[in-house]
C-alpha positions as CSV (number, residue, x, y, z in Angstrom):
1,X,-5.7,-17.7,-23.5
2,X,-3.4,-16.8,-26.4
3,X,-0.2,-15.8,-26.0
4,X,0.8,-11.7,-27.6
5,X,3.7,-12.2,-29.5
6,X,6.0,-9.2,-31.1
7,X,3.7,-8.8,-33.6
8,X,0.8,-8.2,-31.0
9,X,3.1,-5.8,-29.2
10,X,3.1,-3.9,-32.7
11,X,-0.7,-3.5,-33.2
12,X,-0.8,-2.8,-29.6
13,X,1.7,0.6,-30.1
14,X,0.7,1.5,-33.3
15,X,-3.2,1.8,-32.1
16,X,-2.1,3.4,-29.2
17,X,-0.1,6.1,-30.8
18,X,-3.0,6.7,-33.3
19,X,-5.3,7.3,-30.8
20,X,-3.3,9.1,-28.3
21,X,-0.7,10.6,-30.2
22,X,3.3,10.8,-29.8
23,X,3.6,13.7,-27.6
24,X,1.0,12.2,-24.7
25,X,2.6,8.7,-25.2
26,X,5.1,9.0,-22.9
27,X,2.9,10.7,-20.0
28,X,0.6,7.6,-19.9
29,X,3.4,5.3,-19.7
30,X,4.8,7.2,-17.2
31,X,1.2,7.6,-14.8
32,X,0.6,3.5,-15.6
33,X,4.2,2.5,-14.5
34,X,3.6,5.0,-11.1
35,X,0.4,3.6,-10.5
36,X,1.5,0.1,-11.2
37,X,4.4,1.0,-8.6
38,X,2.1,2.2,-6.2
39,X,-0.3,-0.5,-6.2
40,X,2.5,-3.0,-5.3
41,X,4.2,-0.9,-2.7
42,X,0.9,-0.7,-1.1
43,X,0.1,-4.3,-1.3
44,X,3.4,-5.4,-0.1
45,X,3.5,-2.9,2.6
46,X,6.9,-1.7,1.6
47,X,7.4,2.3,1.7
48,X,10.7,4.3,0.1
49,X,10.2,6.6,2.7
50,X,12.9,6.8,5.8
51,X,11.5,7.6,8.5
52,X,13.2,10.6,9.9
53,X,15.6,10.0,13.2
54,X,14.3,12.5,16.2
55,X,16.7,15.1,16.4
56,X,17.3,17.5,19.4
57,X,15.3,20.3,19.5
58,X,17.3,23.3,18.5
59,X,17.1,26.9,20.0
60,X,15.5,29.7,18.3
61,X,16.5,32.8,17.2
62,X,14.9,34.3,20.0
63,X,17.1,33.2,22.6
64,X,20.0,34.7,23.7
65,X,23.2,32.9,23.2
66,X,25.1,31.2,26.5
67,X,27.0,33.7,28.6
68,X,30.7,33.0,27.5
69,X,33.2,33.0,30.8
């Protein structure tokens, strides 16, 4: 298979840009390098997300405050 060099690249953008234009440029490269992200979190199995510690359930507003002494 042949290797894309710079001027490749070129072609590549300026095709791209024709067709899509300049203002929706940046939203596809932005959904392809989520979805690119994605796909590799989901294939290594590694998630951004902290779980959340379990905190201690807190009272509500219902409830009267402790009787002071």
């Amino acid at each position: 298979m042949p290797e894309i060099g710079i001027a490749g690249l070129v072609v590549i953008l300026v095709v791209a840009l024709l067709i899509f234009g300049p203002k929706r440029l940046p939203e596809i490269g932005r959904s392809l390098g989520k979805g690119m992200r994605e796909f590799k979190d989901s294939i290594t199995g590694s998630d951004d997300k902290p779980e959340l510690p379990a905190s201690a359930p807190s009272r509500s507003s219902d409830e009267s405050p402790p009787p002071s002494p």
